[in-house]
C-alpha positions, 0 to 999 in steps of 0.5 A, a space after each residue: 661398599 663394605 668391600 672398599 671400606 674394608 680394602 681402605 680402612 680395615 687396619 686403621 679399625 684393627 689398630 683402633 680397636 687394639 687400643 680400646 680393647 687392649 689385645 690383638 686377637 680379641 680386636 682381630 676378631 671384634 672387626 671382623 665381627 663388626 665387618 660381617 655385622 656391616 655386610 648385613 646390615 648396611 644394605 638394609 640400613 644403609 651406610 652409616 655417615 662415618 663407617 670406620 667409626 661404625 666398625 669402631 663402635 661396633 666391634 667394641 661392643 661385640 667384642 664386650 658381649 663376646 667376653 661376658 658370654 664367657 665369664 660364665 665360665 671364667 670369673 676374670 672375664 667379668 672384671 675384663 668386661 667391665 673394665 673394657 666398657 667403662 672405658 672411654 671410647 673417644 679417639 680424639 687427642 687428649 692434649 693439643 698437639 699430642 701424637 695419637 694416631 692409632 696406626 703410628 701406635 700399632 708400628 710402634 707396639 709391632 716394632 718394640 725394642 723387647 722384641 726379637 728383630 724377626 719377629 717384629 718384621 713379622 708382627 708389622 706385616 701381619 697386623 699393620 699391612 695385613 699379609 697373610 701369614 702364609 704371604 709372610 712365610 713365603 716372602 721370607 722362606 720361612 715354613 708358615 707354622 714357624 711364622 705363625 708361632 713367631 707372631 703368637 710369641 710376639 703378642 704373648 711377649 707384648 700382653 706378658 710384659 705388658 708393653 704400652 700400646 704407645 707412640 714413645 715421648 718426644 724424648 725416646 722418640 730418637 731411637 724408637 723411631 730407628 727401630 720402626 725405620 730399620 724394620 721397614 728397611 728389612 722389608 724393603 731390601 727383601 722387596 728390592 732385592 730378594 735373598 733368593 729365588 727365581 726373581 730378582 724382586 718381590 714388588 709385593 714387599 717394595 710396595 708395602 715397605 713403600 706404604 708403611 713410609 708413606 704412613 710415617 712421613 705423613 703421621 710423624 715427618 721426621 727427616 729419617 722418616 722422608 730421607 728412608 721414603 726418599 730412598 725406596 722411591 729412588 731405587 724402586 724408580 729402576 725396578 723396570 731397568 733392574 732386569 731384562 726381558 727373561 729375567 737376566 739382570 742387568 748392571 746400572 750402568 747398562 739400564 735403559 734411564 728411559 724405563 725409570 719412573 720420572 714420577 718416583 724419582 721426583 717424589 723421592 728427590 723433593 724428600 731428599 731435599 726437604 730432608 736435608 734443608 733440615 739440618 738433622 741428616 740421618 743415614 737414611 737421607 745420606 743414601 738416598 742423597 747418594 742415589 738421586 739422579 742428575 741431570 748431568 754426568 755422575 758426579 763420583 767425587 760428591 759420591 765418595 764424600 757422601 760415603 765419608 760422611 755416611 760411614 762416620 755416621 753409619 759405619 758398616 762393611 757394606 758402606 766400606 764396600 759401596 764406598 770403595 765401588 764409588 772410590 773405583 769409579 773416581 780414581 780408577 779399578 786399581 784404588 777401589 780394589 785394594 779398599 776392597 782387599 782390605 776389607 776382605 782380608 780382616 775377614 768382613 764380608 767374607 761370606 757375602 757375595 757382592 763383595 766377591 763379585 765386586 772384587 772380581 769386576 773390578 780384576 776382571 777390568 784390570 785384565 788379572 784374568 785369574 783373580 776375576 775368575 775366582 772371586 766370581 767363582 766365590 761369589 757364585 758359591 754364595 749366591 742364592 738369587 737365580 738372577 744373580 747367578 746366572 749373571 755371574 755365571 755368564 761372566 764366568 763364561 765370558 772369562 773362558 772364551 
């Protein structure tokens, strides 16, 4: 029982009791003080009516008797004590309708603007998904003690500055909320297509970037909120078809469609919609609008225009060069390339290999043979994803032959 309490309601504690307590390693510590308490007690009792409040009210508590023990030895603990157990203990909403969930407080706190942007990818995962540090560390190939004092860093900046544990005001919602999407972006993207190694996803990160989009749709259903779940639904539907049996990866255009999540596209598809029928269309619905599935033939024309739009809104190299991949594939390889070439030659992307290897698809199907081979040669140098690479290598090959 203890252990299935913990799998479901262990963050929703933790948050909690940040907010009670007002530091991360005082709660951390507090709830798995309180979840050993329940281990003991609650065969021998029996499990309380309302367990998550159970840990709530305990590790309190075991945290306040923690922190007199050493007042003993430091005086400002005692006022810390009393401070704390003066405090009132109901979670409840203070006023009708006022947002108060303490997860969305913990993503919002993690994702702080006066944060380093690493650190609050790091800072999210650890304290509102639960990743280990050396999880975290390995996700992004980063040595665990550099991690670790990344996340120390955080907590420190977040006591020092004295950063409110809040979920901001309907005024600074707006650009507080893109800071909480962007970071669950990040973990997406890392998720969906990892920046290097030996496989080409890390289903590990997608689901948890998955998870935190569910969270925010279902405490604050903002259109961006379900436009970014709508995405990440829609490209993890493909993550099947992404690559084949040995781990090679495989185009959108080769992908068995058979092989993607029906249930995952329908999700994703009944959020663009929602989305998009509110009229406030953010960057996030935009992209997800451009990767929903039809029934019928893909429509490029819709496509470009979508980009048109996503560009004003979001403008971005990467868009530029998705867009100029769509406008290939309305007007033909030669319209596409010369979008491409325009982007390459004021210097944007230069060191990023999908736009090489884009250019050299796009040569490669205009029969300028030469040009091919050595924009896969450039996006071959680049590239860090074994997968990647062994795909632009076979195209290398297939050039020679």
């Amino acid at each position: 029982m203890v252990d299935g309490v913990y799998r479901q309601d262990s963050r929703r504690v933790l948050a909690t009791l940040i907010r009670l307590l007002g530091d991360f390693d005082i709660a951390e510590e507090a709830m798995h003080e309180a979840f050993a308490a329940a281990v003991e007690q609650w065969p021998r009792d029996g499990t309380p009516a309302n367990p998550r409040a159970w840990l709530v009210s305990t590790g309190r508590f075991k945290a306040i008797d923690a922190i007199r023990r050493r007042a003993r030895f430091d005086a400002s603990q005692t006022e810390l004590a009393d401070r704390l157990d003066a405090q009132a203990t109901d979670t409840e909403p203070r006023e009708p309708g006022e947002i108060e969930d303490d997860r969305l407080r913990l993503i919002f706190t993690c994702c702080h603007p006066a944060l380093p942007a690493d650190a609050q990818v790091a800072l999210t995962l650890r304290e509102v998904c639960g990743l280990t540090t050396e999880e975290i560390a390995r996700a992004f190939l980063t040595a665990p003690p550099t991690l670790a004092q990344r996340i120390v860093r955080a907590k420190a900046k977040i006591r020092d500055a004295h950063i409110p544990y809040e979920v901001p005001s309907r005024v600074e919602l707006p650009d507080r909320l893109d800071a909480v999407l962007h970071v669950v972006y990040l973990v997406f993207n890392e998720g969906y297509a990892a920046s290097s190694g030996e496989s080409l996803t890390r289903a590990d990160l997608s689901g948890e970037a998955i998870r935190l989009g569910r969270l925010l749709v279902e405490l604050l259903p903002e259109p961006e909120a379900m436009g970014l779940l709508a995405l990440m639904l829609l490209h993890e539907s493909r993550r099947a078809a992404r690559t084949g049996p040995t781990g090679e990866l495989i185009l959108l255009d080769d992908q068995d469609r058979a092989s993607w999540s029906r249930d995952q596209i329908a999700e994703g598809t009944a959020l663009v919609e929602r989305a998009l029928a509110s009229r406030r269309i953010g960057p996030y619905t935009l992209q997800a609008a451009i990767s929903a599935p039809t029934a019928a033939a893909t429509d490029w024309a819709q496509i470009v225009g979508l980009y048109d739009v996503l560009a004003r809104a979001d403008p971005s190299p990467v868009i530029e060069l998705n867009r100029a991949v769509a406008v290939a594939m309305r007007d033909g390889p030669t319209a596409g390339l010369a979008l491409i070439d325009a982007i390459l030659g004021r210097g944007a992307l230069a060191d990023y290999h999908l736009a090489h290897s884009a250019r050299a698809e796009l040569c490669r199907r205009l029969g300028r043979t030469a040009d091919a081979r050595a924009s896969y040669t450039r996006a071959l140098d680049l590239a860090r994803q074994e997968p990647q690479r062994r795909f632009l290598e076979r195209r290398l090959r297939e050039l020679l032959d």
